[in-house]
N, C-alpha and C positions, 0 to 999 in steps of 0.2 A: 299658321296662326301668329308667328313670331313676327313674319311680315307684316303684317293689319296693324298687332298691335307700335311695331314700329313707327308706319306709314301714319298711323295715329299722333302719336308723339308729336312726329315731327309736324303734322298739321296742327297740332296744339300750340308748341311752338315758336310756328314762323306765321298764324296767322291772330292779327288781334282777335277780341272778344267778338267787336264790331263788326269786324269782315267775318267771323264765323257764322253770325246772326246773317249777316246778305248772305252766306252761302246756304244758308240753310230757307232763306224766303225763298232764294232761285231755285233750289231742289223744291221747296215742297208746292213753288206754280207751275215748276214743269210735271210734276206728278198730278196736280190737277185737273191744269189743259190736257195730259194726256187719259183721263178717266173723266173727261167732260163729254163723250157720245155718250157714255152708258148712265151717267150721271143722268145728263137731261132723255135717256130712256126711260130711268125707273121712271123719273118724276112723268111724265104722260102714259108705259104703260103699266108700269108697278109689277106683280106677276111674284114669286116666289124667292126669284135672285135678285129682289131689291134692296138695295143697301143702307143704311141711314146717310143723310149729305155731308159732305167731307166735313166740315167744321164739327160733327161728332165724332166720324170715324178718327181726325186728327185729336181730340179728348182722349180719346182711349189710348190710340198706339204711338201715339209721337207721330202721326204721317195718316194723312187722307187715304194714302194708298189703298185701293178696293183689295187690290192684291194680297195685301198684309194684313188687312183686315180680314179677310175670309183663310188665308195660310194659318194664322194667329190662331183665330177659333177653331180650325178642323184640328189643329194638332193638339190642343188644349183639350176638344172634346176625345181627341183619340186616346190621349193618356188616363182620364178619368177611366172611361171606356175598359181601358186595357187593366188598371187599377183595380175595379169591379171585377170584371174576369177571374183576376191571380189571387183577389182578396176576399169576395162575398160569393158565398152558397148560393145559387141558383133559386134556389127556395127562401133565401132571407132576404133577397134583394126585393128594394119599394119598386113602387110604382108613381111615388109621391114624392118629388125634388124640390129642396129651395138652392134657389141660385141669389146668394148672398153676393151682392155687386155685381148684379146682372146686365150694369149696363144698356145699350143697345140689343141685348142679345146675341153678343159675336160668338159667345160658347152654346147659349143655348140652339142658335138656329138646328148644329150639326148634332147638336144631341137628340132635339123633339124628329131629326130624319131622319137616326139611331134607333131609337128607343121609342115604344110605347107608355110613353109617363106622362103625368098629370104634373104641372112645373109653376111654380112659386117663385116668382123674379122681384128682388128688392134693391133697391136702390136708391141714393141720396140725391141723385141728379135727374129731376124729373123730366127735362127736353130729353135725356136718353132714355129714359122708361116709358114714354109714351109713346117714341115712334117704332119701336114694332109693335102698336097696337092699333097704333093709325094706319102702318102702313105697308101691312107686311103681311101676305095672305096667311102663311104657316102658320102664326101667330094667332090670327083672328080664327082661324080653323081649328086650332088645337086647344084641348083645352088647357089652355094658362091662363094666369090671372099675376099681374105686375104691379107692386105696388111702391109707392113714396115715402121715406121715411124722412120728416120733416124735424123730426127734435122731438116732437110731442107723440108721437105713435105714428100707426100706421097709416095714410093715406089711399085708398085705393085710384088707380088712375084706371083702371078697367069698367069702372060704372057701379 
């Protein structure tokens, strides 16, 4: 660890503000181009490993990465998961979830293949709240319902 954070520094450093911003456009078109076959898969076949389009998944995590985006949410959901487990009775746990800044759904995807629950997604960012509803089998299969909060209450983007 002592290495990274070094190896850090010194790329802070020796390189301007400027060239860190180019280095960071070139890393995140080479993450692109290289998630551009499955990319242009979801979008004609869709299917259940469909992803939201980079320009979301880079909202969420700092990086398009499909990779990071689906690593991100499995272990997210793994912890709640595990959390539940060590923490709530068997017998007291819902079957009724809000997922407060549900985003995209990156945590909930791995929890509605988890878990048998009824799931409440809210969120301030409506392009992220709509597209796994638009476009994302699980979602439209399962029963969730996601809505918009706009300043003035709730919006439903689900109908």
């Amino acid at each position: 660890m002592e290495i990274a954070q070094t190896l850090l520094a010194l790329y802070r450093r020796t390189l301007s503000m400027e060239s860190r911003k180019r280095v960071g456009y070139l890393r995140e078109s080479i993450i692109r181009l290289l998630d551009l076959p499955l990319d242009l898969l979801d979008g004609v076949v869709g299917g259940d490993r469909q992803l939201p389009p980079p320009r979301l998944r880079s909202q969420i995590g700092g990086s398009s990465s499909r990779r990071n985006f689906l690593q991100t949410g499995r272990r997210a959901a793994e912890e709640i998961l595990r959390a539940i487990e060590d923490h709530v009775q068997h017998e007291q746990r819902s079957t009724r979830w809000l997922d407060f800044g549900c985003g995209s759904g990156r945590v909930a995807r791995h929890l509605l293949r988890a878990m048998e629950i009824d799931m409440t997604g809210v969120d301030v960012d409506r392009h992220a709240i709509t597209h796994p509803l638009t476009s994302h089998s699980l979602f439209r299969s399962s029963p969730i319902s996601m809505s918009s909060c706009n300043g003035r209450g709730l919006r439903s983007c689900a109908g």
